[in-house]
N, C-alpha and C positions, 0 to 999 in steps of 0.2 A: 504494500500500500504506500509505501514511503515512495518508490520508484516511481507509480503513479503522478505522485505530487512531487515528486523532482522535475520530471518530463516536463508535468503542466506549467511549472512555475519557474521554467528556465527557457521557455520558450520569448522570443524576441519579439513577436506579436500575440502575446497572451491578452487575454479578455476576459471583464470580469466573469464569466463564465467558467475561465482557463484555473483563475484564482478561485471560484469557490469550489470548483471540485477538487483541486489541491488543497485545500481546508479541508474538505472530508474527509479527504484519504487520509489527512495527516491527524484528524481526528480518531479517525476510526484506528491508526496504528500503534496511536498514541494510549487505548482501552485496552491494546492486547498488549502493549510495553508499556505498561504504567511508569517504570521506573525508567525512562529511557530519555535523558536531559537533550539530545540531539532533536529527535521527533518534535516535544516540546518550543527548542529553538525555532526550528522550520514552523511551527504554527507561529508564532511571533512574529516571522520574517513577514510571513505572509500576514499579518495583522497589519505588520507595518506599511506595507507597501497600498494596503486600502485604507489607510491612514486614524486608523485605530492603536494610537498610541498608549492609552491606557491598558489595552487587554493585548499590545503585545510587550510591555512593561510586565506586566502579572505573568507571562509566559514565560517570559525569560528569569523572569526573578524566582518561579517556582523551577525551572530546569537548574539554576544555581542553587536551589537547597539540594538539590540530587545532585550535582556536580560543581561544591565551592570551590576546588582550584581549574574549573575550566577559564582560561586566560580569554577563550574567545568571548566566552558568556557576557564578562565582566566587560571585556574593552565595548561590546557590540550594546550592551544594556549603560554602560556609560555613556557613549552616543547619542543613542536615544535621552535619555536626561540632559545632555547639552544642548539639544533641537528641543525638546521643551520648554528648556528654561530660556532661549533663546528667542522662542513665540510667541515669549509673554511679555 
């Protein structure tokens, strides 16, 4: 299911169409690897990228309690709070 929503959401003409069914996938991969902080990341990306900053903040922030020394979580979820605080 991850594959899925890699495909959709790495495509160069995606559509929101392209993105929500990469949210599902990544939903639904995400129920059978509860514990799996990457899955979690990719729903976030794709939060972000429909500009749902809030629920991909909580994405990433729960993939970092399952993975606190991942480096990307932290530098990628810092980002995001500098473009927030920078919109305000």
């Amino acid at each position: 299911m991850t594959l899925l929503g890699n495909c959709l959401v790495s495509k160069h003409d995606r559509t929101d169409k392209d993105e929500k069914l990469a949210l599902e996938s990544y939903i639904k991969a995400s129920k059978i690897e509860q514990d799996n902080p990457i899955i979690l990341s990719k729903i976030a990306n794709v939060f972000y990228d429909q500009g749902e900053m809030d629920l991909s903040i909580r994405f990433y922030q729960d993939a970092l309690k399952l993975d606190p020394s991942c480096l990307d979580l932290r530098i990628n979820l810092g980002k995001y709070f500098i473009i927030i605080f920078n919109n305000k």
